[in-house]
N, C-alpha and C positions, 0 to 999 in steps of 0.2 A: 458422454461425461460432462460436457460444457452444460446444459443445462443445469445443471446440480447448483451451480455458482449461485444461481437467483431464484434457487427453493429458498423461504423459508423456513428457520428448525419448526417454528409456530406451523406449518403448513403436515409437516411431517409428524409433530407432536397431535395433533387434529386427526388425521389419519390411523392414529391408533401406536404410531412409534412414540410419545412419550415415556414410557415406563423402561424402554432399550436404549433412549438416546439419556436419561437421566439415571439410570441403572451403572453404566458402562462408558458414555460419552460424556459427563458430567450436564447432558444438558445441550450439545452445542453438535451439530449435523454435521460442518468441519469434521472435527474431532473423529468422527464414525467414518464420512466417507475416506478420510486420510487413511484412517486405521483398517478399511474391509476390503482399501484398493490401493495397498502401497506402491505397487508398481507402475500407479496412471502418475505421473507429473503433474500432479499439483501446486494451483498460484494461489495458496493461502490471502492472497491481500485481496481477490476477487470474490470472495464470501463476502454474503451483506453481514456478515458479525466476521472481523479480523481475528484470528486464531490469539489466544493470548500467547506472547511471547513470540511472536511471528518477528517480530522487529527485532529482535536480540539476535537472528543469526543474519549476519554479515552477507549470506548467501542472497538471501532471501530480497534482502534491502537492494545488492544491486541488481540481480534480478527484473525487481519492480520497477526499479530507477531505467533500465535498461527498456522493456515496455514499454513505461510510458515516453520514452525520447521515441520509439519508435512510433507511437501513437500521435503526439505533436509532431509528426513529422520534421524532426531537428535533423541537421544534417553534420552540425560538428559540436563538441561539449558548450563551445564556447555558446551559443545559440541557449544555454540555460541563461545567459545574463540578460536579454530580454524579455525571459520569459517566466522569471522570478516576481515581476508586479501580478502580470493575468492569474498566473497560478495562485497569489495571494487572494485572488477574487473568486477565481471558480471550485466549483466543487467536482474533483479528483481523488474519486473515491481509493482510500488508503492510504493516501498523499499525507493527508494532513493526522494520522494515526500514528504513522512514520516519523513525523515531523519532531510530534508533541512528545511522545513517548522515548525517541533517540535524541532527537538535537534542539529539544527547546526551542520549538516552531520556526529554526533558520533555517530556509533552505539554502542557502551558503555554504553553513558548516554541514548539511549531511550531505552534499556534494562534494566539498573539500576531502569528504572521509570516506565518501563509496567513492570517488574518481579521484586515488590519489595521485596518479598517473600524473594528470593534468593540474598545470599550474594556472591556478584560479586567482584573478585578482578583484577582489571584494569591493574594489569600489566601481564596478564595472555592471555589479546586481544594480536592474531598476528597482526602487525600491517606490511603493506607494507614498503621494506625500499626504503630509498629517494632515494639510492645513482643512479649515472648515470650512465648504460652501455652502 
C-alpha cells in the first residue's frame, strides 16, 4: 500500500482509470484509494496532491506534526525552536499546505495549537533574518 503515496492520479488516469477516478473520485487517486481501502491507515499528507480538507481535522494535523518530529529526529517539542529557520528553507512536503491553509504560514502558531500541552515561548522560534546580502 506505501507505494500508492507516489502514483500519480495522471499515471492512473493514462492507464485507462480516468473515467472511474473522475466519475466517482472527482478526479483525485486519494480520494479512491481512501474510499476502496478504508481499513489500511492512511497519511493523506503523503499524497503528491494533499486530500482537500485534510488540514481541517485536528487528527490529521498532529499526526503529521507527530511524523515529521520523528523524521527530524527531535527528541523534545522544544527542539521545534531551532528548527523553525531550516524548515522555512526546505522543502517538507505537506508542511507548508498545513501551514498556509491552517495558520497563516507560522509555524509557531500551528505548534502552539497541535502541542497545546507545551508551553511554547515565541521568542525562542529562530526566525530567518530579512536582511539583504
Amino acid at each position: 500500500m506505501e507505494n500508492w503515496y507516489s502514483v500519480p492520479s495522471q499515471d492512473v488516469a493514462a492507464a485507462g482509470g480516468v473515467a472511474l477516478l473522475n466519475k466517482y473520485y472527482d478526479g483525485k487517486l486519494s480520494q479512491a484509494l481512501i474510499s476502496v481501502y478504508p481499513s489500511h491507515k492512511w497519511k493523506p499528507w503523503r499524497f503528491a496532491q494533499v486530500p482537500k480538507n485534510c488540514w481541517n481535522d485536528p487528527i490529521n494535523q498532529r499526526e503529521f506534526m507527530d511524523s515529521l518530529y520523528k523524521d527530524l529526529q527531535l527528541t523534545s517539542l522544544a527542539d521545534w525552536y531551532y528548527q523553525s529557520a531550516k524548515l522555512t528553507e526546505a522543502e517538507v512536503p505537506g508542511l507548508w499546505s498545513l501551514l498556509v491553509t491552517q495558520y497563516d504560514g507560522s509555524l509557531s502558531l500551528a505548534l502552539a495549537t497541535i502541542y497545546p500541552e507545551h508551553t511554547w515561548e515565541q521568542h525562542k522560534f529562530i526566525r530567518k533574518s530579512s536582511s539583504v546580502q
